[in-house]
PDB file of N, CA, C and O in Angstrom:
ATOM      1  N   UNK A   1      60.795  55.508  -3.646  1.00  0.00           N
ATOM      2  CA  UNK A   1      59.630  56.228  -3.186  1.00  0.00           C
ATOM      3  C   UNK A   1      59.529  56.226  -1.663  1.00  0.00           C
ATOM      4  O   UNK A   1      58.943  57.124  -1.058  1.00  0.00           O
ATOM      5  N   UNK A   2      60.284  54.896  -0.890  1.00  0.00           N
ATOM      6  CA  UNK A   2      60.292  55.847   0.396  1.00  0.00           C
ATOM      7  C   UNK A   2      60.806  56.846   0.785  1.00  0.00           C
ATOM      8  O   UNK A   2      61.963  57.089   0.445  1.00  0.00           O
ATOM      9  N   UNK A   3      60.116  57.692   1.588  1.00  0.00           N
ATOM     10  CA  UNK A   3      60.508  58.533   2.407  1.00  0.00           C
ATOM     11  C   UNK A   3      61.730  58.542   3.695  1.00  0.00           C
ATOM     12  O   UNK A   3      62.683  59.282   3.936  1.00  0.00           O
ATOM     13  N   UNK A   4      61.130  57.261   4.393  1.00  0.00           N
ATOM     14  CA  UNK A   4      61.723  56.653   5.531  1.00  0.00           C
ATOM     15  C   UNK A   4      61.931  55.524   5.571  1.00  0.00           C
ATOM     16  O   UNK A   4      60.841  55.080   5.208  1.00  0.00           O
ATOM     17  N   UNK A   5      62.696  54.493   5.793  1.00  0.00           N
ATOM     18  CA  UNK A   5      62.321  53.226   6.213  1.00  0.00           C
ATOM     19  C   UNK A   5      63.047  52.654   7.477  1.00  0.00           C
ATOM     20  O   UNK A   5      64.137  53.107   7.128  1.00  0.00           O
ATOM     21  N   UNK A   6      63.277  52.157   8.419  1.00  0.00           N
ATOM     22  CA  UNK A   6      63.488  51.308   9.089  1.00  0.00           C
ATOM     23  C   UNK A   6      64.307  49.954   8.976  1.00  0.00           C
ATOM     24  O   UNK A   6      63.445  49.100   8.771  1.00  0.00           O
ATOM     25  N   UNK A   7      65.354  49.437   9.004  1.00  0.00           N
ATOM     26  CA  UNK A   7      65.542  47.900   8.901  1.00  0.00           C
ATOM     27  C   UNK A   7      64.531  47.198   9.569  1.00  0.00           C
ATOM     28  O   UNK A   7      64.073  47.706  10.593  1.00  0.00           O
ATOM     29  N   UNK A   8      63.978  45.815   9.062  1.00  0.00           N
ATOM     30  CA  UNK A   8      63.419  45.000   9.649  1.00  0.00           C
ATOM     31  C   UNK A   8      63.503  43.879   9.488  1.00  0.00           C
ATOM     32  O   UNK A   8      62.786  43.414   8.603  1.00  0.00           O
ATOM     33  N   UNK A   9      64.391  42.949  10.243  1.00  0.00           N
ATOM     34  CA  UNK A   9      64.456  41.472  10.093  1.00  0.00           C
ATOM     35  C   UNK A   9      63.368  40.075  10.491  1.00  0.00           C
ATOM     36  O   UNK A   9      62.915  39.706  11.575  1.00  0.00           O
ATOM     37  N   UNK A  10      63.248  39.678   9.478  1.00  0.00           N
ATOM     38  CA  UNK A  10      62.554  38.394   9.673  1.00  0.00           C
ATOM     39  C   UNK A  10      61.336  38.748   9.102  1.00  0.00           C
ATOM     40  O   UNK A  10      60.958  39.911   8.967  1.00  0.00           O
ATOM     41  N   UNK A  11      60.579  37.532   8.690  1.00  0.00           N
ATOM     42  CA  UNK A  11      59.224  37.744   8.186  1.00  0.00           C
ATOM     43  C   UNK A  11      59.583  37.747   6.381  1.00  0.00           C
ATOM     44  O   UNK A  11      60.609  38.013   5.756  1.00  0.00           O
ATOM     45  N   UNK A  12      57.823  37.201   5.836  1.00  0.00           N
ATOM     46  CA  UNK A  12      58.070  36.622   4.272  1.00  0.00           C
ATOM     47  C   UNK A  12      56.578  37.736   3.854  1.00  0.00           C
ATOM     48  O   UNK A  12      55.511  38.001   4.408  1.00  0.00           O
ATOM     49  N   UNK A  13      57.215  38.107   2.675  1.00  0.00           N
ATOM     50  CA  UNK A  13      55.896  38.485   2.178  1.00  0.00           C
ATOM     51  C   UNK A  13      55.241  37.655   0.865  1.00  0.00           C
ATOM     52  O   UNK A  13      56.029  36.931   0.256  1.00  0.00           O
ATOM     53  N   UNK A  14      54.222  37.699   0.521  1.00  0.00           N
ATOM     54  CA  UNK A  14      53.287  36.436  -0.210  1.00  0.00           C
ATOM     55  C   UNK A  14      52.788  37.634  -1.582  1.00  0.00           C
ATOM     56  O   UNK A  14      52.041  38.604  -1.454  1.00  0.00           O
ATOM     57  N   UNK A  15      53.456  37.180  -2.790  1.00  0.00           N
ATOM     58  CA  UNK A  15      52.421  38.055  -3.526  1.00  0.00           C
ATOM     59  C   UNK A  15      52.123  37.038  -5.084  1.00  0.00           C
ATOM     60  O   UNK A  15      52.129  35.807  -5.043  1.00  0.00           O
ATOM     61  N   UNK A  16      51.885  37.814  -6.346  1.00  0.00           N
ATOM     62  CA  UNK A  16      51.772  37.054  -7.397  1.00  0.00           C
ATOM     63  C   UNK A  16      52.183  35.608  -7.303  1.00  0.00           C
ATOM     64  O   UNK A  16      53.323  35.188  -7.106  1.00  0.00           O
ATOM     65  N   UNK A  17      51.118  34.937  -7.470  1.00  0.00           N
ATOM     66  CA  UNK A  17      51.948  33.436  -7.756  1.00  0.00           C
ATOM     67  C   UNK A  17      52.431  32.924  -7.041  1.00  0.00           C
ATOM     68  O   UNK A  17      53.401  32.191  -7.233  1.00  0.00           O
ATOM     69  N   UNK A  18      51.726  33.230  -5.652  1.00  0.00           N
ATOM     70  CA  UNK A  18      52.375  32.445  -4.780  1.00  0.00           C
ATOM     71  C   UNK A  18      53.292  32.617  -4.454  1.00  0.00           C
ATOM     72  O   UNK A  18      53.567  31.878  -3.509  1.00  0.00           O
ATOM     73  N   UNK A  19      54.349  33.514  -4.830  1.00  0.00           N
ATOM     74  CA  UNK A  19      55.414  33.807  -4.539  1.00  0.00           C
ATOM     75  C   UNK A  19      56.132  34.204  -3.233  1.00  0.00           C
ATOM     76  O   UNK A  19      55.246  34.107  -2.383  1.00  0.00           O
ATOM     77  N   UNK A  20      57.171  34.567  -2.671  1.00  0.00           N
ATOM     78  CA  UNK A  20      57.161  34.771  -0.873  1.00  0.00           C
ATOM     79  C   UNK A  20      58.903  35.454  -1.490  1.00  0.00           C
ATOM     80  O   UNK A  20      59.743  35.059  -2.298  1.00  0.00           O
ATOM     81  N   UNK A  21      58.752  36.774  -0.464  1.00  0.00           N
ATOM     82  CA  UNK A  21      59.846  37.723  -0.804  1.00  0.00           C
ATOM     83  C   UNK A  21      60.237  38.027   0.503  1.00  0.00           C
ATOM     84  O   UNK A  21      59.152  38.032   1.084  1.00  0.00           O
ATOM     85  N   UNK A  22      61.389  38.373   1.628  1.00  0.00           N
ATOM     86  CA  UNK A  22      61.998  38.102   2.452  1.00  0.00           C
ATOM     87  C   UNK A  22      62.040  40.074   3.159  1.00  0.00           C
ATOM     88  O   UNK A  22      62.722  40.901   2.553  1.00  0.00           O
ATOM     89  N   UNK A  23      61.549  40.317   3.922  1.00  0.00           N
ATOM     90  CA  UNK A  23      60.679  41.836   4.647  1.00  0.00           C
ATOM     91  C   UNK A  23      62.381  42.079   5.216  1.00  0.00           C
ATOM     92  O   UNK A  23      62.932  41.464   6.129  1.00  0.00           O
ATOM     93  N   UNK A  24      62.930  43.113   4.395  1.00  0.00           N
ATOM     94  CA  UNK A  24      64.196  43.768   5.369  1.00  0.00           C
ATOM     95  C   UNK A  24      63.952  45.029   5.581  1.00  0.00           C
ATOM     96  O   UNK A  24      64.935  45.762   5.698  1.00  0.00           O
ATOM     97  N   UNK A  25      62.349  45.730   5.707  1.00  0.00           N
ATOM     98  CA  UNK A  25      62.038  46.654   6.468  1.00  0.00           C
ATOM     99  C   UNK A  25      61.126  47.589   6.215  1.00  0.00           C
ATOM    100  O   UNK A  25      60.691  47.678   5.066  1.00  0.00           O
ATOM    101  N   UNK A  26      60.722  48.353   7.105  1.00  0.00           N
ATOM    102  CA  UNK A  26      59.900  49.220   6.520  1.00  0.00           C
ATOM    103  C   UNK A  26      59.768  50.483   7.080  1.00  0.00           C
ATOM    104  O   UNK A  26      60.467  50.898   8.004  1.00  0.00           O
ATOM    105  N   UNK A  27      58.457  51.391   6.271  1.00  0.00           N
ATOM    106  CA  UNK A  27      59.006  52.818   6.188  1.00  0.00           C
ATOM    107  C   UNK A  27      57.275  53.457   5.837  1.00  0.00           C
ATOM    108  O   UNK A  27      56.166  52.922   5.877  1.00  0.00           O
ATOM    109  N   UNK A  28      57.622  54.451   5.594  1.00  0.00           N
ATOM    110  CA  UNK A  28      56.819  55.532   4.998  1.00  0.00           C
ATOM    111  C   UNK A  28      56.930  55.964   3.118  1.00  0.00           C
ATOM    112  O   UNK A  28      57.838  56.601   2.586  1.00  0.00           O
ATOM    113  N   UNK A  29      56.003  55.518   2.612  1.00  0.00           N
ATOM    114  CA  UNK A  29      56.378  55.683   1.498  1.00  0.00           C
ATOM    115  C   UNK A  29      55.263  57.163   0.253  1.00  0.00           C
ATOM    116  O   UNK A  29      54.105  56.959  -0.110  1.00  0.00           O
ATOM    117  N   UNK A  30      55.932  58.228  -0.044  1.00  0.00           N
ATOM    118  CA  UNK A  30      55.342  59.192  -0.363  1.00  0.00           C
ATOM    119  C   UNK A  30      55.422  58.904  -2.113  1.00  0.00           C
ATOM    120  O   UNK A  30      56.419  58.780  -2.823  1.00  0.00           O
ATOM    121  N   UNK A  31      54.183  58.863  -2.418  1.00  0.00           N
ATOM    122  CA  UNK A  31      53.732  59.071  -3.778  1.00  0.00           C
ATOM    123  C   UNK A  31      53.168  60.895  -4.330  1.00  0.00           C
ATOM    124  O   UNK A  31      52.102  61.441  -4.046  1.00  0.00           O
ATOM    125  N   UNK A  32      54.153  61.374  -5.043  1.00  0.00           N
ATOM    126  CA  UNK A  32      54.194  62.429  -5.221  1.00  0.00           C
ATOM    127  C   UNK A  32      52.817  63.092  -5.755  1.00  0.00           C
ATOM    128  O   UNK A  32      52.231  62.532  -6.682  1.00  0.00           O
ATOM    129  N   UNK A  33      52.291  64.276  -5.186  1.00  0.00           N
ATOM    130  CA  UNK A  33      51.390  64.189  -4.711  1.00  0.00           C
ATOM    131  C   UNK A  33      49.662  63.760  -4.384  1.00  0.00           C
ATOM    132  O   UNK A  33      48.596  63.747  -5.000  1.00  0.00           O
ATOM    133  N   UNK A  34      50.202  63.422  -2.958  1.00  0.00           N
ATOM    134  CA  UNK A  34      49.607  62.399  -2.689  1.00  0.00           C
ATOM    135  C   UNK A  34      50.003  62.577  -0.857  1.00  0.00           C
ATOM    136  O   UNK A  34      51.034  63.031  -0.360  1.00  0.00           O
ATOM    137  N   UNK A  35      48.714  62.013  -0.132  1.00  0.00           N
ATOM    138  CA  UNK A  35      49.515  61.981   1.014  1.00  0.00           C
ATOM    139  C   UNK A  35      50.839  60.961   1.496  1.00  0.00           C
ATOM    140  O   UNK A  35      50.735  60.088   0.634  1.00  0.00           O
ATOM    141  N   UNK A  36      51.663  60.674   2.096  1.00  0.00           N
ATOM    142  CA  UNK A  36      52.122  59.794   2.278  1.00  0.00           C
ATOM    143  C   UNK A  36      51.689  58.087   2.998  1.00  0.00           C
ATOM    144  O   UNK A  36      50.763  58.286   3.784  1.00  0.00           O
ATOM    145  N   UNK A  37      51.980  56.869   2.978  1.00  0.00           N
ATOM    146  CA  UNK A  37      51.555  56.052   3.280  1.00  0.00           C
ATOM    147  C   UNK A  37      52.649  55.096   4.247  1.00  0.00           C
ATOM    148  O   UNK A  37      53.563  54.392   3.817  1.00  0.00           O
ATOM    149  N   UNK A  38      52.223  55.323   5.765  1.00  0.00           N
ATOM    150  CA  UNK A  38      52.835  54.792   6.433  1.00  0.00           C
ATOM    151  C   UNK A  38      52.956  52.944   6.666  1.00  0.00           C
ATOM    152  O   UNK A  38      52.116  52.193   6.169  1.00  0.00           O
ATOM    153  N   UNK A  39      53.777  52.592   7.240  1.00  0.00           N
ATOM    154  CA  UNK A  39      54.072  50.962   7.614  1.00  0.00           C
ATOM    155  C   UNK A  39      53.901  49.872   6.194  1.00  0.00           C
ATOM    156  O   UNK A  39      53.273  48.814   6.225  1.00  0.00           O
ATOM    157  N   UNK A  40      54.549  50.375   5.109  1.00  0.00           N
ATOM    158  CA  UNK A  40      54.767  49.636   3.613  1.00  0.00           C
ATOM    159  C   UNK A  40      56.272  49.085   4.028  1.00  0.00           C
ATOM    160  O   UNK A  40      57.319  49.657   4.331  1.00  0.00           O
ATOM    161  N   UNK A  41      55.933  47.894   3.916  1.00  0.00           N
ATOM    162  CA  UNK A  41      57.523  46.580   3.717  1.00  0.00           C
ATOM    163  C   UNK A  41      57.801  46.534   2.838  1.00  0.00           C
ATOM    164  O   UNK A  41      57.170  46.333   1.801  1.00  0.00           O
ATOM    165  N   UNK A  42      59.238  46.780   3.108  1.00  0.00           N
ATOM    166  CA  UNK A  42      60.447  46.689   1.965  1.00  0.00           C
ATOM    167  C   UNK A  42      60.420  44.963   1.694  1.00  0.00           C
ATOM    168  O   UNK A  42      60.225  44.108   2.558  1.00  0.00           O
ATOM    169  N   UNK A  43      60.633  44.776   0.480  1.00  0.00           N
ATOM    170  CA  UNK A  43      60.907  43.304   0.077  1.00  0.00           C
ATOM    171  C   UNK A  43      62.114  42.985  -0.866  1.00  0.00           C
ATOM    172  O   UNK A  43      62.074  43.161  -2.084  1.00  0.00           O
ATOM    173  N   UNK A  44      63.074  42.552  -0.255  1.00  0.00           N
ATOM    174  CA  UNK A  44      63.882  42.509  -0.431  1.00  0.00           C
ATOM    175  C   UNK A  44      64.037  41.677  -2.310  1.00  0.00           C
ATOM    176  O   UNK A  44      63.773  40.484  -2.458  1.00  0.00           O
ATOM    177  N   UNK A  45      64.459  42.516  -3.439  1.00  0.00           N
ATOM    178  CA  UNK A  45      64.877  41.887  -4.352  1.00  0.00           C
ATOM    179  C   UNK A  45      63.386  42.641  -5.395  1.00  0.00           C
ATOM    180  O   UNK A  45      63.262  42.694  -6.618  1.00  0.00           O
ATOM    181  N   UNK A  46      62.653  43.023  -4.530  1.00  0.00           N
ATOM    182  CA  UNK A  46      61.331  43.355  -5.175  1.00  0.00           C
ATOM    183  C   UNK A  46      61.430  45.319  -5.605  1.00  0.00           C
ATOM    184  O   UNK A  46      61.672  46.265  -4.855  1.00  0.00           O
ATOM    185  N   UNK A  47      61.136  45.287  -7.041  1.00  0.00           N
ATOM    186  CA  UNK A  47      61.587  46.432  -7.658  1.00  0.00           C
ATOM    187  C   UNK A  47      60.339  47.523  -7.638  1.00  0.00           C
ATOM    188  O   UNK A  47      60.508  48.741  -7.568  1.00  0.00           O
ATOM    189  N   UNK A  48      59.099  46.879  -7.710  1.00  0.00           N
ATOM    190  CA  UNK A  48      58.010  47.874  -7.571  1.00  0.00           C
ATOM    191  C   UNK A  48      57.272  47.818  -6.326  1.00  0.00           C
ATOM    192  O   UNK A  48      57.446  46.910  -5.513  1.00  0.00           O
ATOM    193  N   UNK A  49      56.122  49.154  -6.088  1.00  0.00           N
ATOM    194  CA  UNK A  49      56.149  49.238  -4.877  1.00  0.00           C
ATOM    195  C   UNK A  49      54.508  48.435  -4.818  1.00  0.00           C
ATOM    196  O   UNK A  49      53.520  49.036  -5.241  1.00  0.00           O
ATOM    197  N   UNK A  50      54.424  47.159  -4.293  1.00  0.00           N
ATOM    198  CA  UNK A  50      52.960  46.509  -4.121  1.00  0.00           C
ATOM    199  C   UNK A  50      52.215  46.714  -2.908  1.00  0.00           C
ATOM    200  O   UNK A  50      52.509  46.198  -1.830  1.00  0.00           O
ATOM    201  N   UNK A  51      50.942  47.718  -3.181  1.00  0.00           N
ATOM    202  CA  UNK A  51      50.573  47.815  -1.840  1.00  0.00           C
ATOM    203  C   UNK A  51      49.272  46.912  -1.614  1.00  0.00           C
ATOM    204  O   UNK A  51      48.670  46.498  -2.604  1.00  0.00           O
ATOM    205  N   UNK A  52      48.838  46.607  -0.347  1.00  0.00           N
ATOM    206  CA  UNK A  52      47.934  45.843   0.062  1.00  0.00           C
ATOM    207  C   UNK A  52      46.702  46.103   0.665  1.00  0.00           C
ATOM    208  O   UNK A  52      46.446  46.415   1.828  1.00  0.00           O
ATOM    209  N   UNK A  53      45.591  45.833  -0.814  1.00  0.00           N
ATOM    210  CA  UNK A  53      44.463  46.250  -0.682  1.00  0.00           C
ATOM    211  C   UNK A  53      43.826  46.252   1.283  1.00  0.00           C
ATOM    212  O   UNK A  53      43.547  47.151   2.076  1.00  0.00           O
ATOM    213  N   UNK A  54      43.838  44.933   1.344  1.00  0.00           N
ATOM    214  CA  UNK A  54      43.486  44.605   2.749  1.00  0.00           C
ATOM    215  C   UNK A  54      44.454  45.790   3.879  1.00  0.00           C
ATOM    216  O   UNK A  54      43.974  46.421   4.821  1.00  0.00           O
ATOM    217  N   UNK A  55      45.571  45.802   3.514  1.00  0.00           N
ATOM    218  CA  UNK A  55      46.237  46.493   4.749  1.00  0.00           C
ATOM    219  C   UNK A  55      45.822  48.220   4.147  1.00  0.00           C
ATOM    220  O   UNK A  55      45.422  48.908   5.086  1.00  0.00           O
ATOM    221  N   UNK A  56      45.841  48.635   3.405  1.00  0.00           N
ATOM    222  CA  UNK A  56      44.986  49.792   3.024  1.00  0.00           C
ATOM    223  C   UNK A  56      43.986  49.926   3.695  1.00  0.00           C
ATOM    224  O   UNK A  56      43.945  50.896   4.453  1.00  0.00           O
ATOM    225  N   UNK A  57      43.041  49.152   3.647  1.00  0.00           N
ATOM    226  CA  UNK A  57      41.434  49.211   4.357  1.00  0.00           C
ATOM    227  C   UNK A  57      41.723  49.105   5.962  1.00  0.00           C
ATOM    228  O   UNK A  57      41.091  49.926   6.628  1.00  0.00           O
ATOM    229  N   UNK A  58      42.616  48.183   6.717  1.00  0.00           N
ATOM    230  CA  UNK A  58      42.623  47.818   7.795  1.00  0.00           C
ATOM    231  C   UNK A  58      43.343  49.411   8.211  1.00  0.00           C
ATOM    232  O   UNK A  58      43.226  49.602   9.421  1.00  0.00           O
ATOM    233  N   UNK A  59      43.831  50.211   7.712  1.00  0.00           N
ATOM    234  CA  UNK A  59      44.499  51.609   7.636  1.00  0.00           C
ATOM    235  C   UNK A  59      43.095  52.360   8.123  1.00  0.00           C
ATOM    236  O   UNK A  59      43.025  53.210   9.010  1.00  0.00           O
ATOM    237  N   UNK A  60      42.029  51.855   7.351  1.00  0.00           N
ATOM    238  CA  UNK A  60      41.070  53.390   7.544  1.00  0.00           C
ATOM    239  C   UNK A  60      40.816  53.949   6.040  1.00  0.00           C
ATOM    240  O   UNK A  60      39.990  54.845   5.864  1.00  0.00           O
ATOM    241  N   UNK A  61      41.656  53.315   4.811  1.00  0.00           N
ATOM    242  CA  UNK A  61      41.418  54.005   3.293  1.00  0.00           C
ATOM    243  C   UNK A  61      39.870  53.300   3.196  1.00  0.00           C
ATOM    244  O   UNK A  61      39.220  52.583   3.956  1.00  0.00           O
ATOM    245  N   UNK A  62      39.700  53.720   2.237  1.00  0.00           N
ATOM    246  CA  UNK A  62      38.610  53.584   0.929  1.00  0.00           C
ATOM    247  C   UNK A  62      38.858  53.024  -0.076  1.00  0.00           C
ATOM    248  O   UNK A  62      39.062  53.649  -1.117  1.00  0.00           O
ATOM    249  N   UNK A  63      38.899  51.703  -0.001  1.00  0.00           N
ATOM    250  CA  UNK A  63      39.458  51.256  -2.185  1.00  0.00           C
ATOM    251  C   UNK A  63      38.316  50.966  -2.667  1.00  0.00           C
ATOM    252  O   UNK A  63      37.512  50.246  -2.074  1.00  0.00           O
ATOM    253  N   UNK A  64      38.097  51.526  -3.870  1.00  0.00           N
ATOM    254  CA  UNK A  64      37.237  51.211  -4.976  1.00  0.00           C
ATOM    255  C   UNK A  64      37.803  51.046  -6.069  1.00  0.00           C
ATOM    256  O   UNK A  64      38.971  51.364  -6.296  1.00  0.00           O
ATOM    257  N   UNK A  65      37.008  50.515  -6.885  1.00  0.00           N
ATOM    258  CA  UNK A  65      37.373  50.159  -8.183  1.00  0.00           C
ATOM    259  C   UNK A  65      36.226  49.760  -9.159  1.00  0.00           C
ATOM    260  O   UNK A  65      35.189  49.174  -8.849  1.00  0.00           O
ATOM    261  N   UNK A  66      36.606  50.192 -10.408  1.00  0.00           N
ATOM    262  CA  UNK A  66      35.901  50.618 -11.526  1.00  0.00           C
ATOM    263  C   UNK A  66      36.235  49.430 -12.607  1.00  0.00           C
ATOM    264  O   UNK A  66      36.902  48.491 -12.174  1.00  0.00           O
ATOM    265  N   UNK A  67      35.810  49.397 -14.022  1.00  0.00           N
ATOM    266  CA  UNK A  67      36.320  48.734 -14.892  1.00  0.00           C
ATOM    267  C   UNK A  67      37.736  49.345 -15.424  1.00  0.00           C
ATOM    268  O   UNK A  67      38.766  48.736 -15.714  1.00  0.00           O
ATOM    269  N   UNK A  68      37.414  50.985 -15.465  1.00  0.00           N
ATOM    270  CA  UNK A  68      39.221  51.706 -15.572  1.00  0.00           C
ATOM    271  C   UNK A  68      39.544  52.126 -15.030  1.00  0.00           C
ATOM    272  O   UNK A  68      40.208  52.998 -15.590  1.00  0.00           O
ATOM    273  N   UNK A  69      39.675  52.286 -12.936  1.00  0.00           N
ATOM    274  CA  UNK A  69      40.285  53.051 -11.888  1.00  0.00           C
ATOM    275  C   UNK A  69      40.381  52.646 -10.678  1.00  0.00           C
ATOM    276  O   UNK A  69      39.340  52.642 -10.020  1.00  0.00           O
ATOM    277  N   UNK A  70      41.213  52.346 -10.254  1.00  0.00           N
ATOM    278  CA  UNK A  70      41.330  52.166  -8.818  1.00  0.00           C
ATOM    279  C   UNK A  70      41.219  53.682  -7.901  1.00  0.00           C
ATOM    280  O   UNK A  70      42.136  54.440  -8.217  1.00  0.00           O
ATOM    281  N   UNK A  71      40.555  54.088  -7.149  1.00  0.00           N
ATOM    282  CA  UNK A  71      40.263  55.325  -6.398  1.00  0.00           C
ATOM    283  C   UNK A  71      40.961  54.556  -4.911  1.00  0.00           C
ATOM    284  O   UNK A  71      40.756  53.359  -4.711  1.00  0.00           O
ATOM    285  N   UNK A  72      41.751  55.359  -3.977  1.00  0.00           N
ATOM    286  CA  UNK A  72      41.975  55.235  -2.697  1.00  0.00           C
ATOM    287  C   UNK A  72      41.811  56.314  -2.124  1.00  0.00           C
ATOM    288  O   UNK A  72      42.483  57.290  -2.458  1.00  0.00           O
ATOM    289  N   UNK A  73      40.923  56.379  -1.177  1.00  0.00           N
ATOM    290  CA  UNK A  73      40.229  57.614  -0.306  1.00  0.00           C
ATOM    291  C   UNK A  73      40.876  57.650   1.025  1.00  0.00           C
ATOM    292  O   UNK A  73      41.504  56.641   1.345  1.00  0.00           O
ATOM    293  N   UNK A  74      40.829  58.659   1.870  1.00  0.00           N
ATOM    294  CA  UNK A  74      41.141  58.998   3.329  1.00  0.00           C
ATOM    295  C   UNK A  74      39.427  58.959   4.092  1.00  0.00           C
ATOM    296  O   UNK A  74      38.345  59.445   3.761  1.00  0.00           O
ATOM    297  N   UNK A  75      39.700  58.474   4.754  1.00  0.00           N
ATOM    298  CA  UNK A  75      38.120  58.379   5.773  1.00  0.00           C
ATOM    299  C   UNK A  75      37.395  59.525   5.803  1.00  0.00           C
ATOM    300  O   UNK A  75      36.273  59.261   6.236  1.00  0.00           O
ATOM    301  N   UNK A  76      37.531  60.807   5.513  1.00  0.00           N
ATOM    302  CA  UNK A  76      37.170  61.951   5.127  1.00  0.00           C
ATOM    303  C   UNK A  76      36.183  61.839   3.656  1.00  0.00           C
ATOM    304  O   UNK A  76      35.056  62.309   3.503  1.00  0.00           O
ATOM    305  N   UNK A  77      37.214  60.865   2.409  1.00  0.00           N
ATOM    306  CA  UNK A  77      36.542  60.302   1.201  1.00  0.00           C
ATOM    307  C   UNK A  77      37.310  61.747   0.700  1.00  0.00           C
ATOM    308  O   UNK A  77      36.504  62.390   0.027  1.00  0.00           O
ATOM    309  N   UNK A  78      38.420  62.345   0.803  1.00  0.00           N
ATOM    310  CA  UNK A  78      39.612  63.155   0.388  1.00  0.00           C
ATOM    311  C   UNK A  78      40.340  61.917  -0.150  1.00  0.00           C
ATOM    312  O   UNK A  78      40.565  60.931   0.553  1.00  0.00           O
ATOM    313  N   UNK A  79      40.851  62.075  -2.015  1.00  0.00           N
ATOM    314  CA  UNK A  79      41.672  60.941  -2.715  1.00  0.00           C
ATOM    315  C   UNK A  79      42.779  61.006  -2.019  1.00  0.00           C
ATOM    316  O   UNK A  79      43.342  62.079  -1.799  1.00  0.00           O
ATOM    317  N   UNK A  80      43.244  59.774  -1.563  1.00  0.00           N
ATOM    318  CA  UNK A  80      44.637  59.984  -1.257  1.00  0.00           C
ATOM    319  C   UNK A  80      45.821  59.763  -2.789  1.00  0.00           C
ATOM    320  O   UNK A  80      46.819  60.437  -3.042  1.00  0.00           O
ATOM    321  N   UNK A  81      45.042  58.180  -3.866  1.00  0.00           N
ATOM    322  CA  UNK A  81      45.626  58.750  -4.658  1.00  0.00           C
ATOM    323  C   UNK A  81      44.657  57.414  -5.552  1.00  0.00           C
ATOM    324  O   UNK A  81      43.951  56.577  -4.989  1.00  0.00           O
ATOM    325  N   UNK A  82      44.908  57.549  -7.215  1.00  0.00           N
ATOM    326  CA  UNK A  82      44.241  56.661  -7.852  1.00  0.00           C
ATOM    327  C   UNK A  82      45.020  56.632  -8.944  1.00  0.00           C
ATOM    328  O   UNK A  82      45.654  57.632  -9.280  1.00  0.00           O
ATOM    329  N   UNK A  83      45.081  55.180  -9.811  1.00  0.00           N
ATOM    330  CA  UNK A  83      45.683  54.813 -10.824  1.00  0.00           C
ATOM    331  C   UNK A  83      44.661  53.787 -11.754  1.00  0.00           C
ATOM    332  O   UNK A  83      43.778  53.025 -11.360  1.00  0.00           O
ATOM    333  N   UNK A  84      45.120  54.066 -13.089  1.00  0.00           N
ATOM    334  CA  UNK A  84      44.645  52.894 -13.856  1.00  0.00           C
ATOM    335  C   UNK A  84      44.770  51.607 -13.610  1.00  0.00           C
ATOM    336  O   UNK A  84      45.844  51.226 -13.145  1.00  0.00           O
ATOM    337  N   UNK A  85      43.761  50.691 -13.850  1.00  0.00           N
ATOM    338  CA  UNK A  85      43.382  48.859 -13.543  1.00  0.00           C
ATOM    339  C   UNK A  85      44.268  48.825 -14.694  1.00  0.00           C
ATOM    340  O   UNK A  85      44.578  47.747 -15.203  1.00  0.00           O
TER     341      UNK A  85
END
């Protein structure tokens, strides 16, 4: 699903369980349609794409969430894109 990415060495990323996955870069990543979503780290060994509520918001999105939907908005409150919880 990226578009673009970049090599990028060094740096750990932290997800489920504590877990820590090793950043060899990053990119632009386009979810078909949908706008695209810039500065998402590649994690090396990691098969799906986990994005980060916090770095979403620190972006300028909108996350909400429902008992069945996650909604992500553009500062406009235009969906950028939403999936089932």
């Amino acid at each position: 699903m990226f578009q673009s990415v970049s090599p990028m060495s060094g740096g750990v990323a932290t997800f489920e369980g504590n877990r820590k996955g090793l950043i060899i870069g990053i990119g632009k990543v386009c979810i078909p349609s949908y706008s695209p979503i810039n500065n998402v780290l590649r994690v090396k060994g990691l098969k799906h794409i986990m994005l980060s509520i916090r770095q979403l918001c620190d972006c300028g999105y909108n996350v909400t969430f429902n008992k069945d939907i996650c909604v992500v908005q553009n500062k406009d409150n235009s969906s950028l894109f939403s999936d089932k919880r």
